[in-house]
C-alpha positions in Angstrom: 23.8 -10.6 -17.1 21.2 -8.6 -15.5 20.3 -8.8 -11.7 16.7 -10.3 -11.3 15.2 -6.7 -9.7 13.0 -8.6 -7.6 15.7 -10.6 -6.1 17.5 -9.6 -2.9 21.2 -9.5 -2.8 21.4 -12.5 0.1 19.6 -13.7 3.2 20.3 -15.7 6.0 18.3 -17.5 9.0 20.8 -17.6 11.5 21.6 -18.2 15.4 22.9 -15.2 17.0 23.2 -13.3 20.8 19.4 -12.5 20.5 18.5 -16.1 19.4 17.1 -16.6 15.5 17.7 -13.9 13.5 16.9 -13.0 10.0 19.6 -11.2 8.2 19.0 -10.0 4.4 20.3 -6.9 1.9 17.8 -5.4 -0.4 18.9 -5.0 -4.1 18.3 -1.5 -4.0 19.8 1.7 -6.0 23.4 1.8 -4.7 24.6 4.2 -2.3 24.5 7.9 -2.8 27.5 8.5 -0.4 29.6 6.0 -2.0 32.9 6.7 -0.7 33.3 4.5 2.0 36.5 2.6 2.1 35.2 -0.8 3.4 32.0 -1.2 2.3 31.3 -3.6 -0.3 27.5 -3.5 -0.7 27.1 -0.4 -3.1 29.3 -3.0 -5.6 26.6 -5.5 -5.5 24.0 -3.1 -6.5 25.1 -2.2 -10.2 22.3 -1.5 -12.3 19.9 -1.2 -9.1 19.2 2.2 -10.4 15.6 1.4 -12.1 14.9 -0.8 -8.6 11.0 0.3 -7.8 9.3 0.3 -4.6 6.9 -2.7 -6.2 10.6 -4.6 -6.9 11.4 -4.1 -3.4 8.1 -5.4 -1.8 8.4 -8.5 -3.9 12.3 -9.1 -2.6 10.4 -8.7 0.8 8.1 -11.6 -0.2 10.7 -13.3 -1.8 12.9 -13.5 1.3 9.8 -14.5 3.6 8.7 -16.9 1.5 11.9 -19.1 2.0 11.5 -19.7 5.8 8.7 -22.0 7.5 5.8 -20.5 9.4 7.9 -22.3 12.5 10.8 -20.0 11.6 9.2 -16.8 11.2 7.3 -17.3 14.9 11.1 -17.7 16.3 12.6 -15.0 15.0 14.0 -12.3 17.8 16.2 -10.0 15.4 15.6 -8.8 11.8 18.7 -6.9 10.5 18.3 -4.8 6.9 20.9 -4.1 4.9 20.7 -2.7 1.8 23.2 -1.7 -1.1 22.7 2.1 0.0 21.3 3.2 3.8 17.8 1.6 4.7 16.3 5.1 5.3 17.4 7.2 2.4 13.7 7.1 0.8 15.2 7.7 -2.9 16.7 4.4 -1.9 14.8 2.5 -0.1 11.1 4.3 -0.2 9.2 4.6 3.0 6.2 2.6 1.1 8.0 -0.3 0.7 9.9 0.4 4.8 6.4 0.3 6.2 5.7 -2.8 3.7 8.3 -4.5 5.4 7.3 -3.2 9.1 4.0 -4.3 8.8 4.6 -7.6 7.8 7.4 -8.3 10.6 4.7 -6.3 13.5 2.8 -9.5 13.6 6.2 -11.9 14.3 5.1 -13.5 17.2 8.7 -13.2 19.1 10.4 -10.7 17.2 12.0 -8.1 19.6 14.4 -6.5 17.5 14.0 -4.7 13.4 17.8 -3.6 12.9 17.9 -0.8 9.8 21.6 0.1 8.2 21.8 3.8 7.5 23.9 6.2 7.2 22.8 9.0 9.9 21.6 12.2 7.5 19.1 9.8 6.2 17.7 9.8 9.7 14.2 11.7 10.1 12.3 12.1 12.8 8.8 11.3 11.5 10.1 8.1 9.9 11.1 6.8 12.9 8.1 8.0 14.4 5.8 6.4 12.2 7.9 3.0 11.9 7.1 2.7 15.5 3.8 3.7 14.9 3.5 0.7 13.0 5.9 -2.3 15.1 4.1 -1.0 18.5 6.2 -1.2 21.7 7.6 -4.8 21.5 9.7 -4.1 19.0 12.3 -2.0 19.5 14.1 -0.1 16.4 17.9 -0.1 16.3 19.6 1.7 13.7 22.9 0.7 12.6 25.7 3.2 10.9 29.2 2.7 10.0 30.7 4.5 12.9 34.0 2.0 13.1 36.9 4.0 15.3 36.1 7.0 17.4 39.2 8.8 15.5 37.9 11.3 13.7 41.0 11.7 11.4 40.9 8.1 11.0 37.1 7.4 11.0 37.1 10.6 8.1 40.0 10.9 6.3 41.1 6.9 6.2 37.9 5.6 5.9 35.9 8.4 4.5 32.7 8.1 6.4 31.9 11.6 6.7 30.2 11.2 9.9 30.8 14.5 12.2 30.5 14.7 15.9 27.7 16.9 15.1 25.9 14.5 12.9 26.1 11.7 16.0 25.2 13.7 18.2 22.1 15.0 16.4 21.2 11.9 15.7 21.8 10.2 19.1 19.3 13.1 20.7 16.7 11.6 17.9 17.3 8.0 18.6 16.8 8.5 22.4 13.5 10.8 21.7 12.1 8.1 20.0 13.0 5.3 21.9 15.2 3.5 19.5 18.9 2.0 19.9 21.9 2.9 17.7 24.6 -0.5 16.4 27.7 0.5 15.3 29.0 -1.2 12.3 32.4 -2.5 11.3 32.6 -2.7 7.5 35.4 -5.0 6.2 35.6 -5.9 2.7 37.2 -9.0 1.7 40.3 -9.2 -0.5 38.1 -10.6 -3.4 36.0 -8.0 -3.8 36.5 -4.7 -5.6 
């Protein structure tokens, strides 16, 4: 059976360190790395290939549409996950990023719009003008899968392919732009492929 394109792959309102938090994965076009040992989200994006940007701004809706007006004014954190990295724009297009930006700029509380990536999907002018758009109370985090400081066991176990090099680069753009890095852990669960 199909997957409804227009559908997201979860969401959740939930309690956590930051207070309410809104945490969803966009059905998107899975992952173009792909060879991460532990990640299970590019297996829940089969056939996410023909996802458009107008698919994505109605999962968007979708998701928002679910939570009271009461919820949406408490919300602290928003975390995006998608079945690829939240800034690779054949992905997840910058259209429907600043769709989603815009929207959550007006959150009354929000302090915090999480994005999963993986780090060469990083650009400086994306960052630049998703700031542009969620102003100085909200501060940007990027998340990527760093898991274990071991590089033979971060690279060659796990197959991340994220170099010193490539942290550090994009560490340097993080701090220009005033925006925080998450480290992920990625486990996937004995009952998933």
């Amino acid at each position: 059976m199909a997957k409804d394109k227009t559908k997201p792959l979860f969401h959740w309102y939930v309690d956590s360190a930051h207070g309410k938090e809104l945490v969803f994965a966009l059905y998107t076009r899975p992952c173009r790395y792909g060879r991460c040992a532990f990640c299970s989200l590019p297996n829940m994006s089969e056939g996410g290939e023909a996802v458009s940007a107008a698919d994505i701004e109605k999962q968007i809706d979708y998701i928002l549409s679910h939570y009271s007006q009461q919820e949406i004014n408490n919300l602290v954190k928003i975390s995006v996950y998608t079945a690829s990295s939240s800034l690779d724009q054949e992905c997840l297009p910058t259209r429907s990023l600043m769709y989603l930006a815009l929207k959550v700029s007006y959150f009354p509380k929000l302090k915090i719009l999480s994005l999963e990536t993986r780090p060469e999907y990083v650009e400086d002018w994306e960052l630049k003008a998703l700031q542009n758009v969620l102003g100085e109370k909200i501060l940007l985090e990027i998340g990527i899968g760093y898991e274990t400081h071991n590089l033979e066991l971060r690279n060659k176990i796990l197959e991340k392919g994220l170099t010193a090099k490539a942290l550090h680069r994009l560490l340097i753009m993080l701090s220009d732009n005033k925006a925080s890095l998450k480290s992920l852990f990625n486990a996937k669960t004995s009952s998933q492929p």
